[in-house]
C-alpha positions in Angstrom: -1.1 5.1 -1.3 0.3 1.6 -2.6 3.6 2.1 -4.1 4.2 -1.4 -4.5 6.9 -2.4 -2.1 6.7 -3.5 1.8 8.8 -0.5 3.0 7.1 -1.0 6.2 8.5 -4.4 6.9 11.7 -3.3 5.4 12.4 0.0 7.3 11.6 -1.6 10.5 13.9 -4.1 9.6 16.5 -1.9 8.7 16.4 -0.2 12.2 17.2 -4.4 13.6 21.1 -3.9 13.8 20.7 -8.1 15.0 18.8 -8.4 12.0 21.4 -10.1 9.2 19.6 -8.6 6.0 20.5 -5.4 8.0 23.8 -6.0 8.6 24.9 -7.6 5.4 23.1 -5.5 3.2 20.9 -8.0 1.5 17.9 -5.9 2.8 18.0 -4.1 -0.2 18.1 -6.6 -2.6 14.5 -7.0 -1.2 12.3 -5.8 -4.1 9.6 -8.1 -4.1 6.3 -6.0 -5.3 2.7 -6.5 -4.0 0.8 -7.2 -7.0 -2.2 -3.9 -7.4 -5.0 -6.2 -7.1 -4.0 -7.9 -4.0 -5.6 -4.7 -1.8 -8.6 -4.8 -4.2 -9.0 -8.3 -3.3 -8.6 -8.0 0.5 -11.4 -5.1 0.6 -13.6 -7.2 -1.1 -12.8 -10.5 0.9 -13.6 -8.1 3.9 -16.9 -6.8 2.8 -15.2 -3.3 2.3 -16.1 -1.3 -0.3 -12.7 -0.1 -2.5 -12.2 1.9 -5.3 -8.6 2.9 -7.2 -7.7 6.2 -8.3 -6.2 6.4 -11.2 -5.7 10.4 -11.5 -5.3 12.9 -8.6 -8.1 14.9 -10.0 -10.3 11.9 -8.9 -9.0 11.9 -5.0 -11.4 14.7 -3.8 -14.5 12.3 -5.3 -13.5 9.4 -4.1 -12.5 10.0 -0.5 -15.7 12.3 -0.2 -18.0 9.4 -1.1 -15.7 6.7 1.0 -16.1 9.0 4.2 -20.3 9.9 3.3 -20.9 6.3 3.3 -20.7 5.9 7.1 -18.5 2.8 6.8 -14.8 1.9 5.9 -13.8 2.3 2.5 -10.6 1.2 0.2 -9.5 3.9 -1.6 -6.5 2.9 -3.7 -3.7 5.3 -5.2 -1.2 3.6 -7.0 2.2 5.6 -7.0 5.4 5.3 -8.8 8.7 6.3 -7.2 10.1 8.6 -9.9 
């Protein structure tokens, strides 16, 4: 699921109490996005086959086809945090 944001980097960061982002509070000014396309691009840098889903009706499809084809797949869902 790509939502867009590194809240992997930043929640571990936020758990660094020697961290100053963490203590200051600038951690959440952090709201630089990862572009859609830059997944898209790794998988197919990597020989990886990759496909985004654009409507949850298509998920089943997708990740059916992705695991049948033996190997590993990119299967992209962009989300929004509503």
């Amino acid at each position: 699921m790509n939502n867009r944001e590194y809240n992997i980097p930043k929640n571990f960061m936020r758990r660094q109490e020697d961290y100053i982002a963490a203590r200051t509070g600038l951690l959440s000014r952090w709201t630089t996005q990862i572009p859609l396309s830059i997944m898209v691009a790794m998988a197919s840098w990597m020989d990886v086959p990759e496909r985004r889903i654009n409507r949850a009706q298509d998920i089943a499809l997708a990740l059916g086809a992705a695991i049948s084809s033996g190997r590993p797949n990119l299967v992209e869902a962009p989300i929004t945090n509503a």
